[in-house]
C-alpha positions as CSV (number, residue, x, y, z in Angstrom):
1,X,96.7,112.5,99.1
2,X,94.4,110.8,101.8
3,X,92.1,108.1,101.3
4,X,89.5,107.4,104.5
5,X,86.4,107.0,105.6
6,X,86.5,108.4,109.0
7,X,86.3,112.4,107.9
8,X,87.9,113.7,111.4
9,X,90.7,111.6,111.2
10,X,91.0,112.7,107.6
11,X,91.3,116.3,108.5
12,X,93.7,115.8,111.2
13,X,95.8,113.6,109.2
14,X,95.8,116.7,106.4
15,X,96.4,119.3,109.2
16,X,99.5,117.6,110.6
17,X,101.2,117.2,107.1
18,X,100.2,120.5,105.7
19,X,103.1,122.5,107.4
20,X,105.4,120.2,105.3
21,X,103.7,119.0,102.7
22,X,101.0,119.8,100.1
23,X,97.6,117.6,100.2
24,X,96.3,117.7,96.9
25,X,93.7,115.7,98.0
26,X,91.2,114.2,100.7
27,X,88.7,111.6,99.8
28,X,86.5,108.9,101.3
29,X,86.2,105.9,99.7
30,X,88.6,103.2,97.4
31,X,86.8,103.6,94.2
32,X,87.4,108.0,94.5
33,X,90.9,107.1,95.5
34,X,91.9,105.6,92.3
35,X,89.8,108.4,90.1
36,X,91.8,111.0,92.0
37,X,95.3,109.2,91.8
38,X,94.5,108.7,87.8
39,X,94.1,112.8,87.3
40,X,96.7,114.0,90.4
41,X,99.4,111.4,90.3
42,X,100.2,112.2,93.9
43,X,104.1,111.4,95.2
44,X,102.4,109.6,98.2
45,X,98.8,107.9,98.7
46,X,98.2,107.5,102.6
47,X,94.9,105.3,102.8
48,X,93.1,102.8,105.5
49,X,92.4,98.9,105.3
50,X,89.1,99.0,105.8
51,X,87.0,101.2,102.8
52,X,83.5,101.6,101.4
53,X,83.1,100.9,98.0
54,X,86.7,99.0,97.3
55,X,89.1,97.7,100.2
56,X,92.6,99.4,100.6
57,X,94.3,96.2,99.4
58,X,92.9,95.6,96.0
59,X,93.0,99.9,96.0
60,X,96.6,99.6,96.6
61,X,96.6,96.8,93.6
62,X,94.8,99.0,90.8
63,X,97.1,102.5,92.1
64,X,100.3,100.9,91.4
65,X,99.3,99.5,88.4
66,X,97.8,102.9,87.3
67,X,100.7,105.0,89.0
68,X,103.7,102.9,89.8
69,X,106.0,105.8,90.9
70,X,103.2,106.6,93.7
71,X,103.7,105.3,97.1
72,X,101.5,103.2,99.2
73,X,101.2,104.3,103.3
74,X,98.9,102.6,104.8
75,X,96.7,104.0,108.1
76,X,94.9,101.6,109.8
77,X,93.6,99.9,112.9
78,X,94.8,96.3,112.2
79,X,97.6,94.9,113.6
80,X,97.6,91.8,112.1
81,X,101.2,91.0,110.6
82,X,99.4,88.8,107.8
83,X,97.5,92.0,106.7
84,X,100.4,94.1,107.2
85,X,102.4,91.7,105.5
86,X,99.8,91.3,102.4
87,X,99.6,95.0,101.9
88,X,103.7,95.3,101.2
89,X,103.0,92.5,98.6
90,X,100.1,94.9,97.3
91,X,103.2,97.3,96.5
92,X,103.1,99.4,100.0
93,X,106.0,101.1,100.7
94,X,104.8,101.7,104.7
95,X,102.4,100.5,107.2
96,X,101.0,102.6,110.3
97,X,98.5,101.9,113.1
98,X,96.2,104.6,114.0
99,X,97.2,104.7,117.3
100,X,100.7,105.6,117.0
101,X,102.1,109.1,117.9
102,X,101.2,111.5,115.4
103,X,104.7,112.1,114.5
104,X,105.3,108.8,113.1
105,X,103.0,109.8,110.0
106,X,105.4,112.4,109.4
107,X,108.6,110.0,109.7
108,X,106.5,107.2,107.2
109,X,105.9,109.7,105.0
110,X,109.9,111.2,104.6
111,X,111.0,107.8,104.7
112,X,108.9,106.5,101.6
113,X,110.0,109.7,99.7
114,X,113.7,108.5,100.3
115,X,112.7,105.5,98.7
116,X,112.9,103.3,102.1
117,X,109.7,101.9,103.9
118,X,108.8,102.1,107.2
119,X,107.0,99.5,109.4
120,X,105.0,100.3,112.8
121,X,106.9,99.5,115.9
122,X,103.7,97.9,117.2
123,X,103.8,95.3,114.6
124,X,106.3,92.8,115.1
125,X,108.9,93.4,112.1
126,X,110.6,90.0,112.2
127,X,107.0,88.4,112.0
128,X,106.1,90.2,109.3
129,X,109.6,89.5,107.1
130,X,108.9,85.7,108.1
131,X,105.4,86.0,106.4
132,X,106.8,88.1,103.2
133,X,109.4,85.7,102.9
134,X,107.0,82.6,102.8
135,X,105.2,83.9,99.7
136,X,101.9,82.9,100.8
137,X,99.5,85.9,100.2
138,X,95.6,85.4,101.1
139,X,94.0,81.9,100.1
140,X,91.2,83.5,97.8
141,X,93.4,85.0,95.5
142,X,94.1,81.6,94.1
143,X,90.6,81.2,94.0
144,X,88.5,84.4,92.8
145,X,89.5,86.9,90.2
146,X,90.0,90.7,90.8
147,X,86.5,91.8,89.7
148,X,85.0,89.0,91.7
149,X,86.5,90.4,95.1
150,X,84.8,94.1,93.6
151,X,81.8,92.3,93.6
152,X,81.9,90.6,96.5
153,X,83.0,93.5,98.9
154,X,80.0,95.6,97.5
155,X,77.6,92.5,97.9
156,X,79.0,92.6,101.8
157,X,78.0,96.3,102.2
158,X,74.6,95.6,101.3
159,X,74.5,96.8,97.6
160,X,71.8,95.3,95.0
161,X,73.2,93.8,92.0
162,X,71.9,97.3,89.9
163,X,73.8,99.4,92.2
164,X,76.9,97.1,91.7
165,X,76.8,97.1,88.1
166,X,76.2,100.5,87.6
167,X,79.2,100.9,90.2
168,X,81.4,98.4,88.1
169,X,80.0,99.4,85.1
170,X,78.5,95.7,84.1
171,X,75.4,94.5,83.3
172,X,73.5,93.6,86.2
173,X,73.6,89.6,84.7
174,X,77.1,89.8,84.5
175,X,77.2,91.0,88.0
176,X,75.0,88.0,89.4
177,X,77.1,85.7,87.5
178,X,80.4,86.8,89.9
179,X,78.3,86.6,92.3
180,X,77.6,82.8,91.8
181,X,81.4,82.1,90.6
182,X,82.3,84.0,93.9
183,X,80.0,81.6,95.9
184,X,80.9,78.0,94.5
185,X,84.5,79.2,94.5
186,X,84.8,79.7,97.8
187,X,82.0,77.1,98.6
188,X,79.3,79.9,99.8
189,X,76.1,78.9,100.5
190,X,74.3,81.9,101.7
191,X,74.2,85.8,102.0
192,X,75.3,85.3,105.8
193,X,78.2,83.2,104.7
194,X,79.4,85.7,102.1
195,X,79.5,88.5,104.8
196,X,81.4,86.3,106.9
197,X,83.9,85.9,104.4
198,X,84.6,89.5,103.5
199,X,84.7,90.5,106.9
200,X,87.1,87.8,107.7
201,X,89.2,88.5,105.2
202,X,89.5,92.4,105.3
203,X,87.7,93.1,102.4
204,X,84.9,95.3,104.9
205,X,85.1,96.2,108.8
């Protein structure tokens, strides 16, 4: 299945795979992602960093917890080895930037069927080891919980606390409580700040 916000790229994604393999699924947005890969347990999941709704990193974290034997490809514009790097701690099994040649989907996608993984060329492979080996993964996981990096990725799009507990399926107290947790954890002061953060750290484009 496919997992992106762009819809073009979506479709041309599914149209190159098709002659090989079956798409059981297209959707736009993290939160769909992990509805669709509960009922379709898909073989592979190919999805972007950058999502509405929830990030590709924490979707990565809830699919393999929900579907271990599915494998993580990710599709995206960054390039950063750190992110790169983070998402094969989030249980990817590959990593692609958009701008590769089309036929490198198609090699990701054999590989992590064969049980390898497969790294971008443009991404500097040794970098990326140096960082897995290190063990350091982001700084705010030590500091902000799972739900809290829900909340604070839909606070970044713009979302009132009643959409986001009716998103997350909380209370719209609860959900201003992880919003002040989020903020003096990560010593916040304002709404500027918090959008600042999240972009910074991947959690929206």
């Amino acid at each position: 299945m496919i997992a992106d916000d762009h819809t073009l790229l979506a479709e041309a994604c599914k149209n190159l795979l098709e002659p090989e393999f079956e798409v059981v699924a297209v959707v736009n947005n993290g939160r769909d992602l992990i509805e669709t890969v509960r009922d379709l347990q898909p073989d592979v999941a190919i999805l972007d960093i950058a999502m509405p709704q929830l990030n590709g990193l924490d979707a990565a974290d809830q699919l393999k917890r929900l579907v271990p034997s599915t494998r993580v490809v990710f599709l995206t514009m960054n390039i950063d080895p750190q992110v790169a790097a983070e998402a094969f701690r989030r249980g990817a099994s590959g990593y692609l930037v958009k701008n590769s040649a089309a036929a490198e989907l198609m090699t990701a996608v054999r590989q992590v069927l064969r049980g390898q993984s497969y790294l971008s060329p443009l991404i500097t492979e040794d970098t990326v080891r140096f960082l897995l080996r290190s063990g350091k993964s982001y700084d705010q996981e030590k500091r902000i919980t799972a739900r809290q990096r829900e909340v604070l990725q839909l606070l970044a799009e713009g979302k009132s606390m009643k959409e986001i507990a009716s998103a997350l399926k909380l209370k719209p107290g609860t959900v201003a409580f992880h919003k002040y947790r989020v903020m003096e954890s990560l010593g916040l002061r304002t709404n500027s700040e918090l959008l600042h953060y999240a972009i910074k750290n991947h959690l929206v484009s």
